[in-house]
C-alpha positions as CSV (number, residue, x, y, z in Angstrom):
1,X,-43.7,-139.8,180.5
2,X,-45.2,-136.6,179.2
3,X,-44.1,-134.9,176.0
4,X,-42.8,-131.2,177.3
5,X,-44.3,-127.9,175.7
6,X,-42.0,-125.7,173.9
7,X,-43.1,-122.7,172.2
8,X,-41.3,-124.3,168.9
9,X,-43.7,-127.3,168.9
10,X,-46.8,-125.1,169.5
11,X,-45.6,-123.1,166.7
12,X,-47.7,-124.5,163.9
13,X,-51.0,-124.9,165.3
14,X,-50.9,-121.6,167.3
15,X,-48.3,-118.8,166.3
16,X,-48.9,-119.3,162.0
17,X,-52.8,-119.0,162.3
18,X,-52.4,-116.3,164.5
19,X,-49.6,-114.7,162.2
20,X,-51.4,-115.3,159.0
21,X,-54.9,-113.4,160.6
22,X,-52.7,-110.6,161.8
23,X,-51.3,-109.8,158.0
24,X,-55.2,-109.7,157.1
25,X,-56.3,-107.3,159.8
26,X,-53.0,-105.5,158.8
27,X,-53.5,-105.3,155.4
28,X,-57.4,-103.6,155.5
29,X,-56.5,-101.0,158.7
30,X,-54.9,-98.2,156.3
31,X,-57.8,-98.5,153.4
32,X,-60.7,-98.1,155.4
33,X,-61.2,-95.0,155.8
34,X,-60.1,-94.6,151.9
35,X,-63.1,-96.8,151.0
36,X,-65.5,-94.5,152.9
37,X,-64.1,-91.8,151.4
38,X,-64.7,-93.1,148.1
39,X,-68.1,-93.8,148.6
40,X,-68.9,-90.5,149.6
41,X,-68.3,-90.1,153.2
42,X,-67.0,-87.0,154.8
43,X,-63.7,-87.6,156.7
44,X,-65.9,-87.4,160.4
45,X,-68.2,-90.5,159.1
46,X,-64.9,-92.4,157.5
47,X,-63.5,-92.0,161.1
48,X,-66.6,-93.8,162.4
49,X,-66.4,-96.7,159.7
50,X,-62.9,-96.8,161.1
51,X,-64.0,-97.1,164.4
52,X,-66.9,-99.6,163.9
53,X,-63.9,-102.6,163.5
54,X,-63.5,-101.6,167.4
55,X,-67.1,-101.7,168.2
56,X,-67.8,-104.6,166.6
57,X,-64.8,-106.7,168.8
58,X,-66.5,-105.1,172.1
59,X,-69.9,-106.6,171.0
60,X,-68.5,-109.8,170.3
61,X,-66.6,-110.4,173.2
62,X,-69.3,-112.1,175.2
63,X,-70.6,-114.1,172.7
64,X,-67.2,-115.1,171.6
65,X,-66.8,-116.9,174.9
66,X,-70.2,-118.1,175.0
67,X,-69.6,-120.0,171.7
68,X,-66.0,-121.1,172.2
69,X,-67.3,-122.6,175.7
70,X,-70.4,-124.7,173.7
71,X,-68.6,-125.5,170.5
72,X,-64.8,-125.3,170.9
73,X,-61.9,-123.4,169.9
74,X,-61.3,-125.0,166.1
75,X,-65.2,-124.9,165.2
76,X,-65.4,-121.4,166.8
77,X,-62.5,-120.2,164.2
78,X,-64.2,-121.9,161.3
79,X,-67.2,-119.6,162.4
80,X,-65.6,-116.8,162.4
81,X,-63.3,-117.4,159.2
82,X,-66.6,-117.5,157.4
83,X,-68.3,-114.7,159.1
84,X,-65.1,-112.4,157.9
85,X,-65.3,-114.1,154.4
86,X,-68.6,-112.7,154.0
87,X,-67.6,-109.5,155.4
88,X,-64.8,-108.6,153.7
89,X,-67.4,-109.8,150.5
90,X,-69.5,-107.5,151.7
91,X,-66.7,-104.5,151.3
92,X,-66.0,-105.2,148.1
93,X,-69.2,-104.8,146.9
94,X,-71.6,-102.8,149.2
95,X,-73.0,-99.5,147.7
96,X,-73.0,-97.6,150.8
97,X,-70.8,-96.3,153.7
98,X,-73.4,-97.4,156.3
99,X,-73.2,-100.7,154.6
100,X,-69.4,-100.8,154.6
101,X,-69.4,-99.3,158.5
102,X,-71.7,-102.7,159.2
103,X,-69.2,-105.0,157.1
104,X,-66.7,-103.6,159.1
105,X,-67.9,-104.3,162.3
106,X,-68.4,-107.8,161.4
107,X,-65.1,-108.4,160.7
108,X,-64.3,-106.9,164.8
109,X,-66.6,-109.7,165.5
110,X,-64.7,-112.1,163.9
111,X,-61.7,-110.8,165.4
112,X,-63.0,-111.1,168.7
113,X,-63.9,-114.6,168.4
114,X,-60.5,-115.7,166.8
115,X,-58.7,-114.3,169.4
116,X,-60.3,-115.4,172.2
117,X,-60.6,-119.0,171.0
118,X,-56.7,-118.8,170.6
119,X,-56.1,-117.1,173.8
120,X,-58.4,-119.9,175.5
121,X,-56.6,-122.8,173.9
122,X,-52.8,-121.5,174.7
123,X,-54.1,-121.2,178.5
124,X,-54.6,-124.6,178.5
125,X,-52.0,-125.7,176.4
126,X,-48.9,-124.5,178.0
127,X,-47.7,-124.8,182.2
128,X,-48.2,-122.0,183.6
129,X,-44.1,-121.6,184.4
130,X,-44.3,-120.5,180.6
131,X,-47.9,-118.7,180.0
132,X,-47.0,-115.7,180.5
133,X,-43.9,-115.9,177.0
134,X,-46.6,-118.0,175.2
135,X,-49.0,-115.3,175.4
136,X,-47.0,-113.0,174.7
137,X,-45.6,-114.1,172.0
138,X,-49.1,-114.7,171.0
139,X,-49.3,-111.0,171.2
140,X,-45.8,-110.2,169.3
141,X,-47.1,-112.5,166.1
142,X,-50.4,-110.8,165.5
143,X,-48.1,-107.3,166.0
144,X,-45.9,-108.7,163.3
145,X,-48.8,-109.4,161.3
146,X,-50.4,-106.5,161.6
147,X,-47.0,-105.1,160.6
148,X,-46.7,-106.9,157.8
149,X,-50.0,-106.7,156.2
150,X,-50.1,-103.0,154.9
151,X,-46.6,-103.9,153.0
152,X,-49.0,-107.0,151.3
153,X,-52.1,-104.8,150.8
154,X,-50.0,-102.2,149.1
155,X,-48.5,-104.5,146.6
156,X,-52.2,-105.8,145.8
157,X,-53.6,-102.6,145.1
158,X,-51.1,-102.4,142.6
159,X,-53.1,-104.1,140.6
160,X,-56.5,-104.5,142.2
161,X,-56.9,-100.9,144.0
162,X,-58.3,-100.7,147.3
163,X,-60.2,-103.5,146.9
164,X,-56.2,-105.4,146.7
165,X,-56.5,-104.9,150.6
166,X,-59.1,-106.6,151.5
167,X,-58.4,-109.6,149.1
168,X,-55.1,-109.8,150.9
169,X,-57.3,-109.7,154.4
170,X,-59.8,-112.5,152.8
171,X,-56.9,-115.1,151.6
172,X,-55.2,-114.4,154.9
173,X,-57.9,-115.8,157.0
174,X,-58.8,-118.7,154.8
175,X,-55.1,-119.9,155.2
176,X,-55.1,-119.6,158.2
177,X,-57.9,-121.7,158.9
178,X,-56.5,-124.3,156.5
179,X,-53.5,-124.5,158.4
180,X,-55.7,-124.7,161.7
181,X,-57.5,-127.7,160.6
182,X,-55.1,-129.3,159.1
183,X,-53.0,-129.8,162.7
184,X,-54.2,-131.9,165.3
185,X,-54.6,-130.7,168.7
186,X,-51.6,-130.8,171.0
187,X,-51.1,-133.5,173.1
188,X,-51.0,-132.1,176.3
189,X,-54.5,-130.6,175.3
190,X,-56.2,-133.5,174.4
191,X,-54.5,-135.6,177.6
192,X,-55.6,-132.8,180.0
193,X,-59.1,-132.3,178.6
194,X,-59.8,-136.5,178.9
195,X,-58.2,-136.6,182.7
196,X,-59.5,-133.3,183.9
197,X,-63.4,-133.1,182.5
198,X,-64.8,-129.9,183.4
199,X,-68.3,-129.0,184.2
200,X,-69.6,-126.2,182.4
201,X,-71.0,-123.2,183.7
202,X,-73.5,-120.3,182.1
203,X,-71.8,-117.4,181.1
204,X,-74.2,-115.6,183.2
205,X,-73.3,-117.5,186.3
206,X,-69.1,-117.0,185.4
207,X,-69.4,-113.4,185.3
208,X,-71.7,-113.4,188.8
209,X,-68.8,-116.1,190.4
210,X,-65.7,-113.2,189.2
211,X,-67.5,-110.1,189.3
212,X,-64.6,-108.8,191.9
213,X,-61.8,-109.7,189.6
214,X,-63.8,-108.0,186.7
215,X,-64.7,-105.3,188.6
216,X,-61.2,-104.4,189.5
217,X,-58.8,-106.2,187.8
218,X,-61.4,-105.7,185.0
219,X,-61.2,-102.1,185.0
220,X,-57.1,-101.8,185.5
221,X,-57.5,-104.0,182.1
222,X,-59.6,-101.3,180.6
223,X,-57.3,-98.2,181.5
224,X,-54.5,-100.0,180.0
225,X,-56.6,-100.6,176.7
226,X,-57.2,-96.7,176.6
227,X,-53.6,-95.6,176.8
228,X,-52.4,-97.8,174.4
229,X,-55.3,-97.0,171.5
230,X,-54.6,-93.2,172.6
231,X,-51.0,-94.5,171.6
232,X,-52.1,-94.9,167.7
233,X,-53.8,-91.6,167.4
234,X,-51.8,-89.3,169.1
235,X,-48.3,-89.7,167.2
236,X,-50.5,-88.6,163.7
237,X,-52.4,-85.6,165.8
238,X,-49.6,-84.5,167.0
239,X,-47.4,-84.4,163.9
240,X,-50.0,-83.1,161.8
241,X,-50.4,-80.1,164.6
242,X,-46.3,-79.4,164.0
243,X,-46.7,-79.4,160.3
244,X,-45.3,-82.8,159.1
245,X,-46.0,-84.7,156.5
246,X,-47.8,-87.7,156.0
247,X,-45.0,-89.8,154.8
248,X,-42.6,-88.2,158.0
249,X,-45.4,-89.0,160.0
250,X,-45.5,-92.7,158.2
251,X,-41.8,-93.7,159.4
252,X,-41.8,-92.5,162.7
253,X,-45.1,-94.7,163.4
254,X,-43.4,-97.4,161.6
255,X,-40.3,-97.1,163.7
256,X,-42.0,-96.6,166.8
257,X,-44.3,-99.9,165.7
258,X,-40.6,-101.4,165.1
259,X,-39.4,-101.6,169.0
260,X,-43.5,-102.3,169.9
261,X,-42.4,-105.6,168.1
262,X,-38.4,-106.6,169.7
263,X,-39.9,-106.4,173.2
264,X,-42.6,-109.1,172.9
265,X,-40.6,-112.4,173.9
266,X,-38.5,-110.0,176.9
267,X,-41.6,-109.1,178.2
268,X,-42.9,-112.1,178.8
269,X,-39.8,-113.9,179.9
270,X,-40.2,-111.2,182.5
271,X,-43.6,-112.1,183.7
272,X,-42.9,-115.7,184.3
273,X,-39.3,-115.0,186.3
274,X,-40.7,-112.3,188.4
275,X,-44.1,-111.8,188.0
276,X,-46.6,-109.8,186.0
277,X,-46.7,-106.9,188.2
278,X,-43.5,-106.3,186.7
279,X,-44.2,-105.9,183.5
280,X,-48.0,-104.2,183.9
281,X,-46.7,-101.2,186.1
282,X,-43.5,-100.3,184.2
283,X,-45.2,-100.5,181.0
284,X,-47.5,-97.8,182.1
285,X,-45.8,-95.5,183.5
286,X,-43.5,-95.3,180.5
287,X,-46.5,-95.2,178.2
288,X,-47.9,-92.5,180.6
289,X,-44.7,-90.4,180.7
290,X,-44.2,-90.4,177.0
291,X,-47.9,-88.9,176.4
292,X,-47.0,-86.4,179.1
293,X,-43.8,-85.3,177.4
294,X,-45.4,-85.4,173.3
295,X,-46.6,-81.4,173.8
296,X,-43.1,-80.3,174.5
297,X,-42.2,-81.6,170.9
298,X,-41.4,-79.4,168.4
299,X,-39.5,-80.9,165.5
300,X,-39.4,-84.5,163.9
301,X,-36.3,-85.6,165.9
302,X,-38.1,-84.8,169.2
303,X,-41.3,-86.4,168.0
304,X,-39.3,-89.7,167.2
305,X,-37.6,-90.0,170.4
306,X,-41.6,-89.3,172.3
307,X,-42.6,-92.2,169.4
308,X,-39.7,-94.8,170.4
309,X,-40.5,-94.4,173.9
310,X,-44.2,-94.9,173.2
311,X,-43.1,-97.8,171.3
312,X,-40.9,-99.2,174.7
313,X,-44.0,-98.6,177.0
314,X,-46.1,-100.7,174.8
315,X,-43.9,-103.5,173.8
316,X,-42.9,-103.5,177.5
317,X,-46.8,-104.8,178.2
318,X,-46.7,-107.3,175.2
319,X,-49.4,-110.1,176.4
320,X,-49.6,-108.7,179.7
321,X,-54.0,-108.6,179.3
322,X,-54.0,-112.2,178.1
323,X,-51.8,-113.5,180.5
324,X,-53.7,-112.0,183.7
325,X,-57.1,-113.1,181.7
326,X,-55.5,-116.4,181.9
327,X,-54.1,-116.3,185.2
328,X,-57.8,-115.6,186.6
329,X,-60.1,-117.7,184.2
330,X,-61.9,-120.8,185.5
331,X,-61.2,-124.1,184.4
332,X,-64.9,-125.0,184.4
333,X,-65.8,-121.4,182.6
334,X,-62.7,-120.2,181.1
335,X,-63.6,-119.2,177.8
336,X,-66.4,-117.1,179.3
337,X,-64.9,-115.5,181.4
338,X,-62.1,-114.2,178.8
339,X,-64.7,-113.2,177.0
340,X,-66.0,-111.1,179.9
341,X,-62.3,-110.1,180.8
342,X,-61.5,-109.0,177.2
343,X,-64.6,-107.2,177.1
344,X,-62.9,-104.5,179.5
345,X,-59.9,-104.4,177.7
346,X,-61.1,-103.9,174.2
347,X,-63.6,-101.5,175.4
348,X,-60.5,-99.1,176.4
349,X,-58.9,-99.8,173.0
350,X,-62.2,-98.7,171.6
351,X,-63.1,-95.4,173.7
352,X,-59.6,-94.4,174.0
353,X,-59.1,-92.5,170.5
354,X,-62.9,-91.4,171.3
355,X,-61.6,-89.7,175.1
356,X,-58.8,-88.0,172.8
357,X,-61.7,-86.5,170.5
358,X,-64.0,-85.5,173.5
359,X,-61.5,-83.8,175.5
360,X,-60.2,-81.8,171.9
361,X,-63.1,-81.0,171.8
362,X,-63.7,-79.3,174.8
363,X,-60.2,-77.6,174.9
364,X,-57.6,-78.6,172.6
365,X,-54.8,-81.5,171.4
366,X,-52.4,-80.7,174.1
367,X,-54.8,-81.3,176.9
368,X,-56.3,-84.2,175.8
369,X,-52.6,-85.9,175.5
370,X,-51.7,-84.9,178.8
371,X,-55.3,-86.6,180.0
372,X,-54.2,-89.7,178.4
373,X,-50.6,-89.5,179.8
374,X,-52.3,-89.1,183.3
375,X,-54.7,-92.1,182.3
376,X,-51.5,-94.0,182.0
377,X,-50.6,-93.7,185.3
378,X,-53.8,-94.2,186.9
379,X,-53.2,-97.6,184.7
380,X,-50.0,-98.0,186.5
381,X,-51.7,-97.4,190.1
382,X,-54.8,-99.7,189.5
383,X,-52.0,-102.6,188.1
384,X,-49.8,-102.6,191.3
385,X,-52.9,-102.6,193.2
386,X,-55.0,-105.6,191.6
387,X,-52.9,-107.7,190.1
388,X,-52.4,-110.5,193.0
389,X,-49.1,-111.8,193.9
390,X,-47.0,-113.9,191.5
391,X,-48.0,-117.6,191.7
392,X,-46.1,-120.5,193.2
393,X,-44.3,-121.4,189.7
394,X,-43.6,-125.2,189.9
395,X,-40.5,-126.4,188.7
C-alpha cells in the first residue's frame, strides 16, 4: 500500500528550507543598493549592483540543471549554501563596489541553483492531481520569506548596521541546509527513483529534444517574468513621480506584497481543478490592466487601489512558471530542462525593470508603464495559446 503525499508531510523537507532561504534573500534585497552607496557608488552603478543578483540567477540557470542532473538535489543545495556563504562573506568585507556587484551575483547563482533543485525534487515528489498547489505553495513560502526577511534584517542592523542584513541572509541559508540534511528523502521519492531508473541525457541534447516547447512556451514564460519584475519598480516610479514619500511609498508596496501572498494556495488549487490556463491568462490580463491604469493615478488612495490590483494579478499566477516547467520536463532530463525553462523566465524578471529604464529613456515614465501593461497582455495571448490542454488528472 503506498503512503499518500500531503502537502503537510512534505512540509519539513521542502516548504521550511525553502522558507528559511526566502527570509535571507529577503533580508539583503533593501541594503544593497545602501552598501554601494556607501562604498562610493553613484545611485546609477548601485542600481546595477542591484541588478547583478538577477544576472547572476540567468547565468546560473543552465548550470544549475546541469549539476542537479549529475549530483542531485541535496548535494546541489550543499553547493550552493556554500557558494552564498562565501558570497555574502565577500559583502561584508570587499573594498569595492565592483567587488560587491560580483559577490552579489554569486549569491543569484546560488539562488538559481536552490531553486531549481527544489522545484526538480517537488515535481517528482508529489502526483501530478496536486503539482500544480505544491508548486505553488512552493512559490507562496519563498514570498513569505522574502516578506519576512527585511522585518529580520532591520532588527539586525540595529546592532550590526548594514552588515545585520546579510548576517541574517548568511544564518538563514545555513539553517536551512541543516534542516535539509537532516530529513531523509520522501518515500515516494526514493520508491519511484529505484522502480523507474532513468537514463540520463546531456543538457545539450534536452534542450535540442524541447526546443519547441522552449521556443514558445519558453518565451510566453519570459513575457510573464517581465510584467511581474516591471511590477516591483513601477509602484516606487510612479509614486515618487506624484510626490510621495518613501515611507507612503513603503506601505502601499507592503500592502500590495500582502494580497501577492493570500492568493498562493487559491491559485494553485485552481490549476489542478481546471487547468493552468486558468490561472496564466487571468493573471495577466489583470497584471496588464493595472499597469495600463497606474498613469491615471494621482493621489495615494488611487495608487493603492492600482497597487492591490497589481498585487491580485500576481498572486493570481502564484507557481504558475514552475508548474508548466514541470508539466513539460522530461523524466530522463528534467532538471535540465528546468534549468533551460527557468532560464526564460528569469531572464524577463531580469530585463523587465531594464525595458522600463530604456523606454524612460527614450520618452518618459508614463509610456514605459503603459508598454509594460501592453506586455502583459501579449503575456496573456502567448499563455492561452501555448500552454496545452489540461492533462487527464487521475483519480
Amino acid at each position: 500500500m503506498t503512503d499518500p503525499v500531503s502537502l503537510w508531510k512534505i512540509a519539513p523537507s521542502v516548504y521550511l528550507p525553502a522558507l528559511l532561504y526566502g527570509i535571507g534573500q529577503g533580508a539583503i534585497a533593501p541594503v544593497v543598493a545602501l552598501s554601494a552607496l556607501e562604498l562610493g557608488a553613484p545611485i546609477a552603478v548601485a542600481s546595477l549592483v542591484v541588478a547583478a543578483a538577477g544576472v547572476g540567477q540567468v547565468i546560473g540557470d543552465i548550470p544549475a540543471g546541469s549539476l542537479t542532473a549529475k549530483i542531485g538535489e541535496r548535494r546541489a543545495m550543499l553547493l550552493a549554501t556554500v557558494l552564498v556563504s562565501l558570497a555574502l562573506a565577500a559583502c561584508l568585507v570587499v573594498p569595492t563596489v565592483w567587488g560587491l556587484a560580483i559577490a552579489i551575483g554569486l549569491t543569484g547563482v546560488a539562488g538559481a541553483v536552490w531553486g531549481l533543485a527544489r522545484q526538480a525534487y517537488l515535481s517528482e515528489a508529489v502526483p501530478l492531481r496536486m503539482r500544480a498547489r505544491a508548486l505553488s505553495t512552493l512559490g507562496g513560502v519563498q514570498r513569505i520569506g522574502s516578506f519576512i526577511g527585511p522585518f529580520l534584517g532591520a532588527f539586525a542592523m540595529k546592532f550590526l548596521g548594514t552588515d545585520g542584513a546579510y548576517w541574517v541572509h548568511l544564518v538563514a541559508a545555513v539553517l536551512a541546509c541543516v534542516v535539509l540534511l537532516s530529513l531523509p528523502d520522501l518515500e515516494s521519492v526514493r520508491r519511484s527513483r529505484a522502480a523507474n531508473p532513468v537514463v540520463m541525457q546531456s543538457t545539450a541534447a534536452v534542450i535540442r529534444d524541447h526546443l519547441p516547447v522552449l521556443r514558445t512556451l519558453g518565451v510566453g514564460a519570459l513575457l510573464v517574468g517581465a510584467v511581474r519584475a516591471s511590477r516591483q519598480v513601477v509602484i516606487p516610479l510612479w509614486a515618487e513621480h506624484i510626490g510621495l514619500d518613501a515611507q507612503t511609498t513603503s506601505i502601499i508596496f507592503g500592502v500590495s506584497g500582502a494580497v501577492d501572498m493570500l492568493l498562493f494556495y487559491p491559485a494553485g488549487s485552481v490549476m489542478d481543478r481546471l487547468g493552468r490556463k486558468w490561472v496564466a491568462v487571468p493573471s495577466m490580463l489583470v497584471l496588464g490592466l493595472a499597469h495600463l491604469l497606474l498613469p491615471l493615478t494621482h493621489s495615494v488612495t488611487m495608487l493603492t487601489a492600482v497597487a492591490l490590483l497589481m498585487g491580485v494579478g500576481n498572486g493570481l499566477g502564484a507557481g504558475i512558471i514552475m508548474t508548466l516547467g514541470a508539466d513539460a520536463s522530461p523524466p530522463g532530463g528534467r532538471a535540465q530542462f528546468l534549468g533551460a525553462f527557468r532560464l526564460f523566465a528569469d531572464t524577463g524578471n531580469a530585463g523587465g525593470p531594464f525595458l522600463v529604464a530604456a523606454v524612460t529613456a527614450l520618452s518618459s515614465l508614463g509610456p514605459a508603464v503603459l508598454f509594460m501593461g501592453l506586455t502583459g497582455w501579449a503575456a496573456a495571448i502567448a499563455m492561452n495559446h501555448w500552454i496545452p490542454p489540461r492533462p487527464h488528472l487521475p483519480e
